[in-house]
C-alpha positions, 0 to 999 in steps of 0.5 A: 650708283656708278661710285658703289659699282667701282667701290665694289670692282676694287679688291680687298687690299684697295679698298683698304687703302681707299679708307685709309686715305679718306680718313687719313684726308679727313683727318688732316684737311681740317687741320691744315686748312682752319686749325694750323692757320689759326694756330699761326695767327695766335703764336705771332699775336702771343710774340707781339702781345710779349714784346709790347709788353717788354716795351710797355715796362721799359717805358714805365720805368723811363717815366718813373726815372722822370723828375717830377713836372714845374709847376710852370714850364717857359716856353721858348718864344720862336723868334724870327729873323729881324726884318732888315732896312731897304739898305741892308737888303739892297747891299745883301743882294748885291753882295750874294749876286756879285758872289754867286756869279749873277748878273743883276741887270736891274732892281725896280721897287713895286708897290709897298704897304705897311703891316703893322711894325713892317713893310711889305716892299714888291721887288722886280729882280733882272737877272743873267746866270747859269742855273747852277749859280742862280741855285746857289744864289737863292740858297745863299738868300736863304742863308742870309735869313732875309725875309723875303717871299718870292712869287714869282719866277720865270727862267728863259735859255735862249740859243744866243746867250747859253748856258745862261739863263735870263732870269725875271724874279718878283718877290716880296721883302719885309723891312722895318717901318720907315726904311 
């Protein structure tokens, strides 16, 4: 009731702006807030739909430019490193401690067993280095494609010996049978 008296307190040329601005709001707000969003969403599906397309066409004419399958295709076999004797591990890391500036105070065999053609030898490793010397030591075995698995690594920094590292490695080497 309240709206009707006001509606009835405006004047003429208010009213008609009133109207105006209602109808102009209805006709608009449904366009802005449910057609235009829609719209949008269908002119960038309607791009991507396009570019896929482009992109759906180009690959088809790379696969017809294709040479037709062999009937039998090689694989290439992975081929990993040859395990190394005990002698040519042992000489590989003293030659990469000496050049990488680490100290080998002590190499102890561990356990040992046999897996099929290889040995699986345990290593204790002693060492004293910087850390970026040790870095570059275990990059250099890296390099050398020894294989060697380490399990097990401690680094200490005591005050007396810094910037030296005293370093205690185990790990795990794989040699050929009867080295």
């Amino acid at each position: 009731m309240e709206l009707m008296s006001r509606w009835q307190k405006l004047s003429a040329r208010e009213r008609a702006i009133m109207a105006l601005t209602l109808a102009l709001l209805i006709f608009f707000a449904p366009y802005y807030f449910l057609y235009s969003p829609a719209a949008e969403r269908s002119r960038a599906l309607r791009d991507q739909h396009e570019a896929l397309s482009t992109e759906v066409q180009a690959l088809r004419r790379l696969f017809k430019e294709l040479p037709p399958p062999k009937a039998q295709v090689a694989r290439a076999a992975l081929r990993l490193p040859q395990p190394w004797s005990m002698s040519q591990l042992l000489g590989t890391l003293s030659r990469q401690a000496s050049l990488n500036d680490v100290e080998l105070l002590s190499l102890t065999p561990q356990d040992s067993r046999a897996m099929g053609r290889y040995r699986a030898q345990g290593l204790r490793l002693q060492m004293k280095a910087r850390y970026r010397a040790f870095y570059e030591f275990l990059r250099s075995l890296q390099q050398s494609r020894a294989l060697l698995s380490i399990t097990e690594l401690q680094m200490e920094a005591p005050e007396a010996t810094y910037p030296y590292l005293n370093i205690s490695l185990r790990a795990t080497a794989y040699l050929t049978e009867g080295s």
